[in-house]
C-alpha positions in Angstrom: 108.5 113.8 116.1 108.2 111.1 113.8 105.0 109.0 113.6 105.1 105.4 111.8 101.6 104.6 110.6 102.0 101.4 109.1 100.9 99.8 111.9 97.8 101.9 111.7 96.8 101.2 108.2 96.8 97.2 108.7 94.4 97.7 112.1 91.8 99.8 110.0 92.4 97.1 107.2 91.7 94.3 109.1 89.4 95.4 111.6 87.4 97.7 109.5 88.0 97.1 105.9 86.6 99.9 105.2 88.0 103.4 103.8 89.6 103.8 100.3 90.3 108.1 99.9 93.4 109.6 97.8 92.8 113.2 97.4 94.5 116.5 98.7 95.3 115.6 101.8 97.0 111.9 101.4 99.4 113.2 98.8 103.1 113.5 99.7 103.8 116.7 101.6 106.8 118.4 103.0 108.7 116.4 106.0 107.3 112.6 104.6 109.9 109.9 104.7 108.9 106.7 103.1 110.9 103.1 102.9 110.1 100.9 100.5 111.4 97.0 98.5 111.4 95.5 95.9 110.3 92.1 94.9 113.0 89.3 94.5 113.3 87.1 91.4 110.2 88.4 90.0 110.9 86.5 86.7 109.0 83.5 88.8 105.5 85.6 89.3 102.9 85.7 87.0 102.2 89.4 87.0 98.7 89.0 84.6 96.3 88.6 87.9 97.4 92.3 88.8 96.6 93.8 85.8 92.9 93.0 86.0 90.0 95.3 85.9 86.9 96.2 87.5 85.7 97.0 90.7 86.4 94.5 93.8 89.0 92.7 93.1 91.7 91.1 95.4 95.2 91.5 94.4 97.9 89.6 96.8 101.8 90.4 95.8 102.8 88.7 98.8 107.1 87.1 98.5 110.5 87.9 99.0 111.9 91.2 99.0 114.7 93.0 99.6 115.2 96.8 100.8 114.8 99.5 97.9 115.6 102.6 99.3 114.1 105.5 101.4 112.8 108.9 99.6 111.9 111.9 101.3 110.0 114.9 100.2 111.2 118.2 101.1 110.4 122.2 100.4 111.9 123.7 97.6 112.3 127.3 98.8 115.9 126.9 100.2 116.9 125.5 96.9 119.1 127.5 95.0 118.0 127.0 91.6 114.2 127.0 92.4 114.0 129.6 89.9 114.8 127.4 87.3 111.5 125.3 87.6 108.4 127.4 88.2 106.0 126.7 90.4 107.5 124.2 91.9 106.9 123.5 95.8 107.6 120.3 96.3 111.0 117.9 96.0 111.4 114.2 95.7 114.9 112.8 96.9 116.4 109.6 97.7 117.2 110.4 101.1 120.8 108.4 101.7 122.1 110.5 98.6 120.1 113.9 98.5 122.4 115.1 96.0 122.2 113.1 93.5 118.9 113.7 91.8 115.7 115.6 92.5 112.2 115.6 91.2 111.0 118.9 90.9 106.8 118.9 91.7 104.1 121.0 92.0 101.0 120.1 94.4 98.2 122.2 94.6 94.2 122.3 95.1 94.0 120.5 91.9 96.3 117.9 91.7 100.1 116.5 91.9 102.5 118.0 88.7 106.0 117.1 87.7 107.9 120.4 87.0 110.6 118.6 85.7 113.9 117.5 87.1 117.7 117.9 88.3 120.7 115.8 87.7 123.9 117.7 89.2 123.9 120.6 87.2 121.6 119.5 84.2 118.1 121.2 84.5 115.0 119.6 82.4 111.8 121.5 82.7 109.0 119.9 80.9 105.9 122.2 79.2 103.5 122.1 80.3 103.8 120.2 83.4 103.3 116.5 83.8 100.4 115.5 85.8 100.8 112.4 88.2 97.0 112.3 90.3 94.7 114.6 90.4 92.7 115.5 93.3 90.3 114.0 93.8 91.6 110.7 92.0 88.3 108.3 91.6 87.5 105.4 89.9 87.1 105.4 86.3 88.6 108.8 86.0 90.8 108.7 82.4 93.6 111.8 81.9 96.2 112.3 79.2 99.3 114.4 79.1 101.6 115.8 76.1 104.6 117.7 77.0 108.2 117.9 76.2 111.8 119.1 77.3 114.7 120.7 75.7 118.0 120.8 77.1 121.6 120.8 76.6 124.4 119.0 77.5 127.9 119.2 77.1 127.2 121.1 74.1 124.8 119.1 72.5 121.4 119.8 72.0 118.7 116.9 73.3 114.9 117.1 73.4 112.4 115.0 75.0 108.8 114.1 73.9 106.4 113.0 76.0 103.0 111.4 75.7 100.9 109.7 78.8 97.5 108.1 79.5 96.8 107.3 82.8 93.0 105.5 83.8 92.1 104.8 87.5 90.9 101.3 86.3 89.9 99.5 89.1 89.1 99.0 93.3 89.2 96.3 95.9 92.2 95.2 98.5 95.9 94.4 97.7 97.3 92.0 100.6 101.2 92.9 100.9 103.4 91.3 103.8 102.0 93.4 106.1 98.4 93.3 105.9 95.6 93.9 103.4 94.7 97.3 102.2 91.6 98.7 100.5 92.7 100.8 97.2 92.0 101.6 93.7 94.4 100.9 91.2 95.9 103.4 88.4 97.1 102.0 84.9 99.8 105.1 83.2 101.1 104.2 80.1 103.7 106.6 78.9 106.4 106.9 75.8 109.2 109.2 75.6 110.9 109.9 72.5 114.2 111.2 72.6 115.9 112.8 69.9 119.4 114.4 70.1 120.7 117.2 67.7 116.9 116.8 65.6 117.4 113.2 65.0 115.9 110.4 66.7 117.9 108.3 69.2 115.7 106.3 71.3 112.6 105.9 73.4 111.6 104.7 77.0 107.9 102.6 77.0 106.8 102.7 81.1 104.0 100.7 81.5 102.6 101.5 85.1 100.0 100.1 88.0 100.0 102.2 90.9 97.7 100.9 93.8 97.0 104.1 96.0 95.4 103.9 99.8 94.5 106.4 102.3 97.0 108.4 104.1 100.2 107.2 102.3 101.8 109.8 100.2 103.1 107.3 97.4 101.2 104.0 96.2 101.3 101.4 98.2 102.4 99.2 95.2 103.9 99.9 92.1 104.0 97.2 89.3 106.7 99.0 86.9 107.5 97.3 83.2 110.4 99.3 81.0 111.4 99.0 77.5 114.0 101.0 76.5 114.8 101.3 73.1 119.1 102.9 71.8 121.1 102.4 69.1 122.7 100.0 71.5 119.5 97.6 71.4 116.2 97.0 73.1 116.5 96.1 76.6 113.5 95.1 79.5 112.8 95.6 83.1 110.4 95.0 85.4 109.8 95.7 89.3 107.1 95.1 91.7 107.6 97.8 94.9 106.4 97.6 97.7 106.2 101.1 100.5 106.4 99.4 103.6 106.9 102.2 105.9 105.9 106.1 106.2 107.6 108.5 108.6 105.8 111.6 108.8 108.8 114.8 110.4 106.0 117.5 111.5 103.1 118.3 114.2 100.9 116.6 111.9 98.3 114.7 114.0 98.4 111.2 113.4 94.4 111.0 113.5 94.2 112.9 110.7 94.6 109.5 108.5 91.6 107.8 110.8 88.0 106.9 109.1 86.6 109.4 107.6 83.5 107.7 105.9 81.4 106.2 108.4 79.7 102.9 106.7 77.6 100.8 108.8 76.4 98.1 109.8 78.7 96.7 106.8 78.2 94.1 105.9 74.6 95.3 105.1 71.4 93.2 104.9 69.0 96.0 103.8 69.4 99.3 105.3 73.1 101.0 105.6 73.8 104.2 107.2 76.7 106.7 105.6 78.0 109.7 107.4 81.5 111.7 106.8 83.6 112.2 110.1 85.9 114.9 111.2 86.0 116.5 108.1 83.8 119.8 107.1 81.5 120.5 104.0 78.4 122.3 102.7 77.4 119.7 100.4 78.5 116.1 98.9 77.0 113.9 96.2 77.6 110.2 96.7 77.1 107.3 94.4 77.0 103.2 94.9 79.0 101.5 92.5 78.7 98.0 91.8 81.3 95.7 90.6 81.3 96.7 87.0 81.3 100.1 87.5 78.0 100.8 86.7 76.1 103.0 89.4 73.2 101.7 90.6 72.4 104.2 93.2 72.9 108.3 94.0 71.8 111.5 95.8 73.0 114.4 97.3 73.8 114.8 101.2 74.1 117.7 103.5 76.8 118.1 106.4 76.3 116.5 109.5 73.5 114.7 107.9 73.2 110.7 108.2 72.2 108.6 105.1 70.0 106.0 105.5 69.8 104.2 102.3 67.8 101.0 101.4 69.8 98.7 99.6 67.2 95.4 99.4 66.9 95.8 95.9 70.5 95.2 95.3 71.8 91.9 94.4 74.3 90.3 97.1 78.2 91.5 96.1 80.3 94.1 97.4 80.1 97.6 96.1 82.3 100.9 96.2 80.7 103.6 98.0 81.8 107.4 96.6 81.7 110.5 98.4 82.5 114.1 96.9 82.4 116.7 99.0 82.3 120.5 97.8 83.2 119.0 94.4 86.9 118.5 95.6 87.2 115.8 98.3 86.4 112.5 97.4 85.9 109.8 99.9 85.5 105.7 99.4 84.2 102.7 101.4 83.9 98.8 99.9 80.3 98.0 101.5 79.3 94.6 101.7 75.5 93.5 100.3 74.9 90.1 101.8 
């Protein structure tokens, strides 16, 4: 049965504006179908607003767009050359043409890996593997990767070099077409060098802003600018994408991407009260961020237990509200200090 949850998201946007999560559980899993598009004559938007920093900010990449495709992730055990990527257990495809190209991915405990990927017949594994989000992804959280590929075709001999930074920069809403959505936003900068028979050739500059929301298995925006550098030339690209749409194929209950941080009243004159719903843990540390990141209040909480906090010593503003639980599931809320 498939279960279309966009709808959902804008109602607990609007009438909540409350959670902001991406851990285990919202990244993409097997049986997700997800339709997304891509901004019109983007030459005409000024792209520096969305690259800003810092906690509560208010992005809007609200225009004209036109359809960009539907992906779908599947399993990779009935893959016949599974073998060739270890430990992968996850595949991203673009659904009308599932043969074309696949991404081979690891998810686990720890976070979301690429394994490397397939192009018809041509394999490239990268070591070690790439790492896309870790779980739990949180604000301020800064990760690097080096890795490269080497792999032949038609003969000749190509290798790949990879170096990425990735820093979970900022938090607040983004308003789309459909709504406005609380997130936190991911800047990955990444180079590739390629080199073919030990000589250089070119090089691929990705700079990327990902902004990631409960629930969806892929960001809810993606801000993508290319420079790609051949013999030929230098060329430049740049999309803004939007995932509009998420189809979950599975018996997957639809409340399990519901509230799960309980903030309230919000907003908040003096005293708030925090408790974690429908999910299970021994222990969880939280911590009140204000808008420049600094954290201005913490403690440690036990299941089942309510927080009662006393905020009247906090200046008027909005702040991020973090949850870890067990040291592996993180939970957000924007609370509101009037």
């Amino acid at each position: 049965m498939k279960k279309i949850i966009t709808l959902l998201f804008s109602f607990y946007a609007i009438s909540t504006f409350a959670q902001i999560t991406y851990n285990e559980s919202d990244g993409p899993k097997v049986g997700v179908t997800l339709y997304s598009r891509i901004l019109e004559n983007n030459e005409l938007m000024n792209f520096d607003p969305l690259k800003e920093t810092g906690g509560n900010k208010s992005w809007d990449v609200r225009g004209v767009y036109v359809d960009n495709g539907i992906l779908e992730y599947i399993g990779t055990q009935n893959l016949y050359f599974k073998s060739h990527f270890p430990g992968t257990n996850l595949c991203r495809v673009d659904k009308p043409n599932p043969d074309s190209s696949f991404i081979m991915m690891e998810k686990n405990s720890t976070g979301l890996y690429i394994i490397g990927t397939r192009d018809s017949s041509l394999d490239i594994v990268f070591t070690p593997k790439l790492t896309l989000v870790p779980f739990p992804l949180s604000y301020g959280m800064n990760f690097q990767n080096d890795a490269s590929a080497d792999y032949t075709q038609q003969g000749i001999n190509f290798k790949q070099d990879f170096k990425s930074n990735a820093n979970v920069d900022s938090w607040g809403t983004i308003r789309t077409n459909d709504g406005t959505f609380p997130v936190i936003k991911m800047k990955t900068i990444r180079i590739i060098e390629i080199s073919v028979m030990g000589f250089p050739y070119g090089s691929y500059t990705i700079e990327n802003y990902s902004w990631l929301t409960s629930g969806l298995a892929d960001p809810i925006v993606t801000l993508e600018f290319r420079e790609i550098e051949t013999p030929l030339g230098l060329t430049n690209d740049t999309s803004l994408t939007n995932t509009y749409k998420q189809e979950i194929v599975s018996t997957r209950n639809i409340q399990n991407a519901g509230l799960k941080l309980s903030v309230s009243p919000n907003p908040v004159s003096d005293l708030v009260s925090i408790q974690c719903q429908n999910v299970n843990f021994k222990e969880a540390t939280y911590s009140v961020i204000n808008e420049e990141g600094k954290t201005v209040m913490n403690g440690i909480a036990k299941n089942n237990e309510i927080l009662h906090l006393n905020l009247n010593t906090l200046a008027s503003g909005n702040y991020l509200v973090q949850m870890l639980l067990d040291k592996k599931t993180m939970l957000f809320d924007i609370l509101t200090k009037q």
